[in-house]
C-alpha positions in Angstrom: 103.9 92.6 26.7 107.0 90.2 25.5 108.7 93.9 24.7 109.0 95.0 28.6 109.1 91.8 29.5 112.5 92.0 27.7 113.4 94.9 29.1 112.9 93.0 33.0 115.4 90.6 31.7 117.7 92.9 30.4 117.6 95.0 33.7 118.2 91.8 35.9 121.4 90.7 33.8 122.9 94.3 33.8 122.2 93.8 37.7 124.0 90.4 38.2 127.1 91.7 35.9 127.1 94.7 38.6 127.2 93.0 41.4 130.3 90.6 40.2 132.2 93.9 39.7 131.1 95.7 42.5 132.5 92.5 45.0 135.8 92.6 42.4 135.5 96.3 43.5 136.1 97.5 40.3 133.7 100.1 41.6 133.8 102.5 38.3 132.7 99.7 36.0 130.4 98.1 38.8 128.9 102.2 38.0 128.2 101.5 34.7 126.7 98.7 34.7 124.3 99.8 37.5 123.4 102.8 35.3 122.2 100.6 32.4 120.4 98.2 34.8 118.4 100.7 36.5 117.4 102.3 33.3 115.8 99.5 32.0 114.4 99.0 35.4 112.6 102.5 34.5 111.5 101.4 31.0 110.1 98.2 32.9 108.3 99.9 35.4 106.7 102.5 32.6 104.5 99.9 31.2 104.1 97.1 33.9 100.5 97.3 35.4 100.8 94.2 38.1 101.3 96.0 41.5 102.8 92.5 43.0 105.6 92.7 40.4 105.7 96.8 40.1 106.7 96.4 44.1 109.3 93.5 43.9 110.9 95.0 41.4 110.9 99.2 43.1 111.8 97.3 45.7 115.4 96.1 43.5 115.3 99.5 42.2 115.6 101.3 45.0 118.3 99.0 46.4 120.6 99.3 43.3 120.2 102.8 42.7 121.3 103.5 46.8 124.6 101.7 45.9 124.9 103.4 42.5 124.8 106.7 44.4 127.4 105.1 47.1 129.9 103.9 44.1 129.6 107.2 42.7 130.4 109.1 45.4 133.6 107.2 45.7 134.7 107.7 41.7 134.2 111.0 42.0 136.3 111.8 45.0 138.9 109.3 43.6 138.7 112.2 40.2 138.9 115.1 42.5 141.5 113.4 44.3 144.0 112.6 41.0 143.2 109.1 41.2 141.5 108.8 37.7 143.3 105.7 37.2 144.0 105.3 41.0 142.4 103.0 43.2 139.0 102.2 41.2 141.5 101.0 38.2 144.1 99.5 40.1 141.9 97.6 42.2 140.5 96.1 38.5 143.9 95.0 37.8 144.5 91.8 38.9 147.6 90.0 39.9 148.6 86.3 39.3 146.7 83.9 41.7 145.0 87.3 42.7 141.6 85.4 42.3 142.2 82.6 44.7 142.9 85.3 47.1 140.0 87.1 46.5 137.5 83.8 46.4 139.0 82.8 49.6 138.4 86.3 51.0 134.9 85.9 50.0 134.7 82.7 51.8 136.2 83.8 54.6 133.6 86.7 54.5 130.8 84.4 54.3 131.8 82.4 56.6 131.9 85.6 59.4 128.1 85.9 58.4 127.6 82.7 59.7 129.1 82.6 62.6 126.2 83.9 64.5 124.0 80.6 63.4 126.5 78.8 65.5 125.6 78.0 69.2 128.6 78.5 71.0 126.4 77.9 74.5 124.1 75.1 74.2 120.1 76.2 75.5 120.3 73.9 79.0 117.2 72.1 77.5 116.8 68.5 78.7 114.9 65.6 76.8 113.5 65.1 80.6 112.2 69.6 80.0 110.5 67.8 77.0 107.2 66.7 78.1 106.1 63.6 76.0 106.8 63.1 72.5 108.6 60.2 72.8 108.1 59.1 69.3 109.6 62.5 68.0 113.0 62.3 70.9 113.7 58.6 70.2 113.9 59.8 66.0 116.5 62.5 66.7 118.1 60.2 69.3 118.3 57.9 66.5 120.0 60.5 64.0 121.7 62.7 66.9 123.0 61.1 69.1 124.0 57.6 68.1 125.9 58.1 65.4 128.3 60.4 67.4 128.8 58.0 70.2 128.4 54.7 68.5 129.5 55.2 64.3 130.3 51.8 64.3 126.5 51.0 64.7 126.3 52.8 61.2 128.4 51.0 58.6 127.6 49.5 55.3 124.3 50.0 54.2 123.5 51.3 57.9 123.1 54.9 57.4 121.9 57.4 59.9 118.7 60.1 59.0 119.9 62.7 57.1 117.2 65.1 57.0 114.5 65.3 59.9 110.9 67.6 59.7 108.8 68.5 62.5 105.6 70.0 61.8 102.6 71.2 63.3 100.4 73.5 65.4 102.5 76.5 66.4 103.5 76.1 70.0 103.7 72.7 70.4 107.3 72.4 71.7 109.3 72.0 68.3 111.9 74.8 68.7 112.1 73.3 72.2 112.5 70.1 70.6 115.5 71.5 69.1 116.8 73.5 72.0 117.3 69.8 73.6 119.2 68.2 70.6 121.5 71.3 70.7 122.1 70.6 74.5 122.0 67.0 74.3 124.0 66.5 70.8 128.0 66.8 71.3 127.7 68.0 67.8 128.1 71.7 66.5 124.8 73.2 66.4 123.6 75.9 63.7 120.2 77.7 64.1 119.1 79.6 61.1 116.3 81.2 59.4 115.4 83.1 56.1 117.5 86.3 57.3 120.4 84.4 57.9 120.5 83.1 54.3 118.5 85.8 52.3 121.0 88.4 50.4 119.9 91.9 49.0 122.4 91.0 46.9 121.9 88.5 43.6 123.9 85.4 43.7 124.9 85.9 47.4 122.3 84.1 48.6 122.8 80.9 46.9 126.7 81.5 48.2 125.5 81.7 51.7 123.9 78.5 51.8 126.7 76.6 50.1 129.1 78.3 52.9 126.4 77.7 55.4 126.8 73.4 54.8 130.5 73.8 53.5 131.0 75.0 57.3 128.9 72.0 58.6 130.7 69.1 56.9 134.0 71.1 58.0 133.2 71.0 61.8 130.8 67.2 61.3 129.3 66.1 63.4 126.1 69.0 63.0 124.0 69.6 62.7 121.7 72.4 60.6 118.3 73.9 62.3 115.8 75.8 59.8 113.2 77.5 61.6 110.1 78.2 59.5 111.5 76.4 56.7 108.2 77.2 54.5 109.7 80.7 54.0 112.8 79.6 52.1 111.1 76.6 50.4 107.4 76.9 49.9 106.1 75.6 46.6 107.6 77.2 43.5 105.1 78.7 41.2 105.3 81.1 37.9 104.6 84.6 40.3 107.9 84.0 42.7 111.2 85.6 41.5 114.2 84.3 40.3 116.2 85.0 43.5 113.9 82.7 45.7 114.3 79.8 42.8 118.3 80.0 42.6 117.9 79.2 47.0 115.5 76.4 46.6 117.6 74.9 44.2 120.7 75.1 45.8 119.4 74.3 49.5 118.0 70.8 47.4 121.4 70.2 46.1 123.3 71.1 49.4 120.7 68.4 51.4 120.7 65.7 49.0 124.7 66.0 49.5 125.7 65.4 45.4 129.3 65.5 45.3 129.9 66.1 49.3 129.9 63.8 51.9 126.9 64.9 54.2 126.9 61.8 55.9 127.9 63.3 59.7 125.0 66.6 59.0 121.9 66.4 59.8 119.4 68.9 58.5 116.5 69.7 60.8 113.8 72.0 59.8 110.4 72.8 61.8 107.5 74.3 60.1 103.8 75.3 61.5 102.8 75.3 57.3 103.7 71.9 56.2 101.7 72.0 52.8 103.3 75.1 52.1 107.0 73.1 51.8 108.1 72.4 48.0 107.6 68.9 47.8 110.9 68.3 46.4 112.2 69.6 49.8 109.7 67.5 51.5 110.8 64.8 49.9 114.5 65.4 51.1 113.7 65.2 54.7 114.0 61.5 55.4 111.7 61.6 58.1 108.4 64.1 59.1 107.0 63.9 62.1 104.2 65.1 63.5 104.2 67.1 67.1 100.4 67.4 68.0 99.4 69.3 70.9 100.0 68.0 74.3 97.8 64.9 76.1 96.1 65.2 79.5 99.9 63.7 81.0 102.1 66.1 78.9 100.0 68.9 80.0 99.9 68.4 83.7 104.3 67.9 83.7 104.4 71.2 81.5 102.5 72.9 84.3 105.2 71.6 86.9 108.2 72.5 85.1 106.7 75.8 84.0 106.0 76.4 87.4 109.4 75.2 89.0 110.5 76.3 92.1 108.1 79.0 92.7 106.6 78.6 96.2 103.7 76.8 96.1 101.0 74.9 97.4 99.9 72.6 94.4 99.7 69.1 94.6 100.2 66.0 92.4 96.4 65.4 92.4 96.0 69.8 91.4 98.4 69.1 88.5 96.5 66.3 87.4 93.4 68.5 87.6 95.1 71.4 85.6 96.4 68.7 82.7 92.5 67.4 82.5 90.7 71.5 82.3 93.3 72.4 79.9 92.4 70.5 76.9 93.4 71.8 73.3 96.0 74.0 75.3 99.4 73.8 73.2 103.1 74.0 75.1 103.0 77.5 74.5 99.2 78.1 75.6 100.3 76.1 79.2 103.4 78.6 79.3 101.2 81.5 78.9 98.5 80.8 81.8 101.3 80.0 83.9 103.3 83.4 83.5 100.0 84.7 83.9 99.3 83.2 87.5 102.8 84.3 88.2 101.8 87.5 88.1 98.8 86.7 90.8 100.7 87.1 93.5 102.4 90.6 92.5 98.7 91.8 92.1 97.7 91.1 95.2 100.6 92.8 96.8 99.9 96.0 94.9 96.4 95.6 96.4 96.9 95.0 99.7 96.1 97.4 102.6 97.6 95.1 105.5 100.7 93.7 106.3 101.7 91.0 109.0 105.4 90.3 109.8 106.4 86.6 109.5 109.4 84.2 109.7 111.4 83.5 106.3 112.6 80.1 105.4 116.1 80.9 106.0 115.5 82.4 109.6 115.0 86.1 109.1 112.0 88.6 109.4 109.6 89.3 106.4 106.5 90.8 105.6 103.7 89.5 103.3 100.2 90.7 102.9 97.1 89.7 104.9 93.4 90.2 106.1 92.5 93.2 108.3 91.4 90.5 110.6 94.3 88.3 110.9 96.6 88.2 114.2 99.6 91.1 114.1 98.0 92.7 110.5 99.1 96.3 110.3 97.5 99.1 107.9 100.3 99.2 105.1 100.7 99.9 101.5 103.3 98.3 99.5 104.6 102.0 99.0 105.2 101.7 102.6 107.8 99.1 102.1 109.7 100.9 98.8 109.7 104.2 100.9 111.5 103.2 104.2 114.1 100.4 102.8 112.1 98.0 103.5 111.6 96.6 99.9 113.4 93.3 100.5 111.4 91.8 103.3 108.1 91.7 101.0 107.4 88.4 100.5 104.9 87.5 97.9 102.2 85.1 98.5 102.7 81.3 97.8 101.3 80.4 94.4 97.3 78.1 95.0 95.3 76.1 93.2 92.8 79.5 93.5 95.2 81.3 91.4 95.1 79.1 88.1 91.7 78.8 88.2 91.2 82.6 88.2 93.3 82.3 85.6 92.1 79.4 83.2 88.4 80.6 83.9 89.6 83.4 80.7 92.5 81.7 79.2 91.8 80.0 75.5 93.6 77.8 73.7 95.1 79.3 70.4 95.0 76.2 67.9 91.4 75.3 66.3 89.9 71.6 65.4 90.3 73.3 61.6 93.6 73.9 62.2 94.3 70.4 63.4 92.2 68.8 60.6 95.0 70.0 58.2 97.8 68.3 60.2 95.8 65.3 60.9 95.7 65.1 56.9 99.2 65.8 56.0 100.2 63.4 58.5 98.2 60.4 57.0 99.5 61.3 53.8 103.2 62.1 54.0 104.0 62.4 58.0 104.2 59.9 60.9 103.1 60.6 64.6 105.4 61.6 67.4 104.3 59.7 69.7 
């Protein structure tokens, strides 16, 4: 077994010694060395029985051996053009100080990559769009928004969070959580995930994440969102590769800040898998906080702002009634039923077979659907209205109280008691509430 394992090894330092000269685009050597890699890749693959590592590793394969075809392609028409010591070799020549140039190219390269984490337009999401949570606003208050307007509150030992986790059930408002910091926050705000700082390439990906906070402290204050943090950190084990290690280790370094200043970054991660986090990364986040599903109150102002300014007939007492029938909902189950009864009204218009005409807020003449019965109803189909240019005066019915219980009588919440048992136990053993 040690012989193939060997022969893995081998394979995955050829690799790394390819890549270096394929980004130095000596592109003939960068050949080579791809060659030699993918055929001990082969040897590898002849004896290794585990299908998890036979398909991380064809998986490598197949990625190398498409840019060892690409590489080739360009030697050989360099040959056929006269160029045997043309632009591959002279490109492998380097001039003095060439490799500053290069490394800042590089940088520079990177740093396009990462552009699209930054949010240039900020979400328009209010604490006030936040319903409840308190616990969880006041914390990021605390590390947000403070320190930009008021540094002088944080000298000395003083220091403001540096790293901020918010776990729990999924839909329970903490990518909203962070849609309001970025509006809030006069701070430059970067969103990223795993696909913003995972490479196909080996080494890059470590690069990307040391650009990713190089950028941060160079336009402080920021501050850094990881959505689904668990998928770059989860706990390390013997079975994960190499690549994933090199980012864990290097997103530790970059967040504990060793030899940087990160004091004016803030690094805020949300996670639905909080016991998947490497607790060394766990550790680094200064503060966890729990955001449980929404109470009885939280519920019934989600259902008003979800609702807005959709004609309606609800009142105060109706949206107290729909926070008290909606327990276990999360944010995201509330949002769901109400884009649901949203939808009521355009139903009933696709069913109707009368139509009565009627006065419009602003003045005008409209049309909006009605019982054979009622005073001035005429035998119409909404077709009607599309066919003779009359699309426009349709009015749809005012949203009722009848509509979201039609609704809620088959909508179910999507989070379990199990499911909250887990974050009830994290909570009591490494988290805090919210709230």
């Amino acid at each position: 077994m040690a012989v193939y394992i060997g022969f893995k090894e081998k394979a995955i330092e050829f690799a790394k010694q390819a890549v270096e000269q394929d980004e130095a685009n000596n592109y003939a050597k960068a050949l080579d060395l791809y060659k030699t890699s993918l055929e001990y890749f082969k040897t590898y693959l002849k004896y290794e029985k585990n299908e998890k590592c036979r398909e991380a590793v064809v998986a490598k394969f197949k990625e190398y051996l498409s840019r060892a075809e690409y590489l080739k392609g360009i030697t050989d028409n360099n040959d056929t053009a006269g160029n045997g010591s043309g632009t591959a070799s002279a490109q492998r020549v380097r001039k003095p100080g060439q490799k500053e140039e290069d490394d800042n190219k590089e940088k520079e390269k990177l740093k396009a990559g990462l552009t699209g984490a930054i949010l240039t337009e900020k979400p328009n999401v209010r604490w006030d769009d936040v319903a409840g949570l308190e616990g969880a606003k006041e914390a990021l208050k605390e590390a947000v928004i403070l320190p930009v307007k008021f540094p002088q509150f944080y000298a000395g030992k003083r220091k403001p969070w540096s790293g901020i986790l918010l776990y729990g059930p999924p839909g329970t408002g903490k990518s909203y959580l962070a849609k309001a910091v970025a509006t809030e926050a006069d701070s430059t705000f970067f969103s990223v995930s795993s696909q913003d700082l995972v490479s196909k390439w080996l080494g890059e990906s470590e690069k990307l994440v040391s650009q990713l906070f190089a950028l941060a402290r160079e336009n402080a204050p920021s501050i850094i969102f990881i959505d689904e943090v668990d998928s770059l950190c989860s706990v390390r084990g013997d079975n994960e590769s190499e690549a994933a290690r090199r980012i864990k280790t290097q997103l530790m370094i970059e967040i504990q800040g060793v030899g940087t200043n990160n004091s004016r970054v803030l690094v805020l991660g949300a996670t639905n898998l909080p016991y998947n986090l490497d607790q060394a990364i766990r550790r680094r986040f200064d503060k966890r906080i729990y955001i449980p599903l929404p109470d009885e109150t939280a519920r019934a102002h989600m259902f008003r702002i979800h609702l807005g300014d959709t004609p309606n007939t609800l009142t105060d007492e109706d949206y107290r009634e729909l926070g008290r029938r909606t327990e276990g909902f999360s944010g995201s189950d509330v949002s769901v039923a109400v884009k649901d009864v949203l939808m009521q009204p355009i139903r009933l218009l696709r069913e109707a077979t009368h139509f009565k005409r009627v006065r419009t807020p602003d003045g005008g003449e409209g049309w909006e659907p009605c019982s054979p019965g009622d005073s001035g109803a005429q035998e119409l189909s909404l077709n009607y209205f599309a066919e003779n240019g009359l699309a426009d005066k349709v009015l749809p019915p005012r949203i009722t109280m009848r509509d979201f219980e039609k609704v809620l009588m088959r909508a179910r919440p999507t989070v379990g008691k199990g499911d909250l048992e887990v974050f009830e136990r994290f909570t009591s053993e490494f988290g805090e509430e919210a709230s």
